[in-house]
N, C-alpha and C positions, 0 to 999 in steps of 0.2 A: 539583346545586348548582353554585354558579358561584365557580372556582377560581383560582390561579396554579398554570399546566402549563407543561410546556415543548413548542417547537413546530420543526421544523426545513424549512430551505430544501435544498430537493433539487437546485437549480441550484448550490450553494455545496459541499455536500457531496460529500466526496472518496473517502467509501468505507473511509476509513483504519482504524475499530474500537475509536477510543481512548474514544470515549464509550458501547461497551459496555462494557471493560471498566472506566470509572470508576464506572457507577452501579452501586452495591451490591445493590438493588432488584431490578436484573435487569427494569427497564421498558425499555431499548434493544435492540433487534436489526437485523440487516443482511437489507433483502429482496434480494428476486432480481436486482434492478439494482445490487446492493451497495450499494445507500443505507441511512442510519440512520434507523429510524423505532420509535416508541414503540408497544411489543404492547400494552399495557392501562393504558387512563388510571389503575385502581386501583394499581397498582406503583409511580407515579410519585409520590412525597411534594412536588414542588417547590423543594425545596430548590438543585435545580441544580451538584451536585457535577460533571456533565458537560462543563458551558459553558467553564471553562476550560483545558480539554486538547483546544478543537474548534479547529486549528489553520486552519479556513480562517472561521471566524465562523457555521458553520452552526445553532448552536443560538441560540433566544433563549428567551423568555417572552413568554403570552400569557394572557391573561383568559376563562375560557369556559366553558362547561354540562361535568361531566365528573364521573365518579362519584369520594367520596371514599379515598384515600386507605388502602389496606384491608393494616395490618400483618401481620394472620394469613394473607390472601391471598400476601403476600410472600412469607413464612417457608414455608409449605405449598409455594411455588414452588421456592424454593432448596432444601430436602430432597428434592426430585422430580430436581433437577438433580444433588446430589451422591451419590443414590443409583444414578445413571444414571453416572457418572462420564462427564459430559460438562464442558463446558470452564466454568470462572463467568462470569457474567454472559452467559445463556442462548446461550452457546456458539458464540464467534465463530470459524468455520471453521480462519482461522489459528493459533487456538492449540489443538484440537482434535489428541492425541496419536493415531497409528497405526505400525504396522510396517508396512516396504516390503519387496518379497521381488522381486527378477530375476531373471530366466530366465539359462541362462549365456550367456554375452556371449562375444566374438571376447578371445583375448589379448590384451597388450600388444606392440605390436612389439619386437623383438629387438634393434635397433640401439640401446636403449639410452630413458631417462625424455624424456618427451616437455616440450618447449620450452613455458615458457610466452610469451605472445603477449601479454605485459600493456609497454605501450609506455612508460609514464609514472606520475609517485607526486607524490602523493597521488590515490589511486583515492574517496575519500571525499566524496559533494557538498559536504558540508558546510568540506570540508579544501580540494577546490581552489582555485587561486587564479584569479580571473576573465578576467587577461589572458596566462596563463601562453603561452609561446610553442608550444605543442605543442599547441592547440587550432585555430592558423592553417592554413587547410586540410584541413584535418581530418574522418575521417568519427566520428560520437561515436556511443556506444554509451551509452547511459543504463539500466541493469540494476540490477535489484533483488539485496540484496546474497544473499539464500536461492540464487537462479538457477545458479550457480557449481557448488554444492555438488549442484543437484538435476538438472543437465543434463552427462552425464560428456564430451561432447567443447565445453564451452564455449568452451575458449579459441579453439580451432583454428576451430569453426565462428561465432562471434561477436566474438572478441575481436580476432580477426587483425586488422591493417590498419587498427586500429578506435583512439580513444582514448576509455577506459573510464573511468564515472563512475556509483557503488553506493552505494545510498541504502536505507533502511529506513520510509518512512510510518510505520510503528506505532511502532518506536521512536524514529526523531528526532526533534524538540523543531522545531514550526513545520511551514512551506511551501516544498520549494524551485523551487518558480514563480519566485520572485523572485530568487536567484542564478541560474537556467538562461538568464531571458532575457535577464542579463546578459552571458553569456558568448555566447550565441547574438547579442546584436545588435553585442556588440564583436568577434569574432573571425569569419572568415572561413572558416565550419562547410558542408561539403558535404552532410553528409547529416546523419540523424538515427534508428537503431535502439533501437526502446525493449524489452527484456525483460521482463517480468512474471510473478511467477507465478499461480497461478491462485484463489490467494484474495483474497477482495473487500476486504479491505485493502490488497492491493496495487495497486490501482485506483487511488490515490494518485499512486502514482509516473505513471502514464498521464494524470492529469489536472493534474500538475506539467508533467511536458515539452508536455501538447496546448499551455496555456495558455502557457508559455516561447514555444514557437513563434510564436502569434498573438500575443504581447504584442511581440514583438522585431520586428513589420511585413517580415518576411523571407520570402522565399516557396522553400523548404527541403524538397526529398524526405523524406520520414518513415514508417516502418514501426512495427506494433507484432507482439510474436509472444509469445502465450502459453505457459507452460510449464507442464504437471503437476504436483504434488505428487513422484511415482512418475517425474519424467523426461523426459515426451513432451510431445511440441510440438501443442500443441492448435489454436492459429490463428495464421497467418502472412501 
């Protein structure tokens, strides 16, 4: 039968997860490029509860041949998922609960709590201010806000020397594309280190600062370095 479905642009899409967890259905998941794509046209009622929490426009609607609409399929699906106690809305990596366990690790040194290396405040994309003078010269550290918590010598090893700016894709409201490449094309930014961790929502924040970058016409060192769930630095 020929339906209204929904359809999404994988050039637009950022990875972030918020349009799994808005459809109830459980028809969106994240493939291996961390893009959102639709598992089975049956799960998909059309209604589009998705479309307005796709902070970069990637979802639309489309007219097309596609099987209808199959409630009991749903329902059979979500009992499969909550029996499995996996995450709802067919189980987006980042919100997927596990225990972490280390090996024992070196002390802390003696001489006393280690210095934090955070240079400036508001650390928040969304909080700081664009022309703030502490960006002038500056080598910026763009981290997602989990990274902190899940990598124990962050400050020392990324934050040093750095001015720090932590953002959340899944949880903030919008794109900050569009504040990064303001602060990158008015201030006088040396470098650019992006942190991320390793789930495909946070692919967000990577595709907020690529695009800051090329939008601000600036031609700017830039690194990205993945981080583990459990700690370790995956790619540098």
């Amino acid at each position: 039968m020929k339906r209204q479905i929904i359809r999404f642009d994988k050039e637009k899409c950022n990875g972030c997860g918020l349009c799994v967890s808005a459809c109830r259905e459980g028809a969106i998941g994240l493939n291996e490029d961390g893009k959102a794509e639709l598992l089975r046209d049956d799960y998909c009622d059309g209604l589009g509860n998705c479309l307005p929490v796709c902070p970069t426009g990637a979802i639309s609607f489309e007219e097309r041949e596609a099987a209808a609409f199959d409630e009991e399929a749903v329902k059979e699906n979500q009992n499969k998922v909550e029996t499995a106690h996996k995450a709802p809305a067919c189980g987006c990596p980042g919100m997927q609960s596990k225990s972490i366990r280390h090996g024992e690790t070196a002390p802390l040194s003696p001489a006393g709590p280690i210095a934090s290396q955070l240079t400036q405040w508001p650390v928040q994309i969304k909080l700081a201010p664009i022309n703030a003078p502490y960006f002038q010269n500056a080598h910026l550290l763009i981290a997602a806000d989990c990274a902190a918590y899940a990598y124990g010598n962050f400050h020392n090893e990324f934050m040093k020397n750095k001015v720090t700016l932590i953002g959340c894709p899944k949880l903030d409201e919008g794109d900050y594309s569009e504040k990064l490449t303001e602060i990158i094309r008015r201030n006088d930014i040396k470098s650019v280190t992006i942190v991320r961790m390793e789930v495909p929502c946070c692919g967000g924040l990577t595709y907020a600062a690529q695009e800051a970058l090329q939008k601000s016409g600036k031609f700017i060192p830039w690194n990205v370095v993945t981080l583990s769930t459990d700690g370790q630095i995956l790619e540098d």
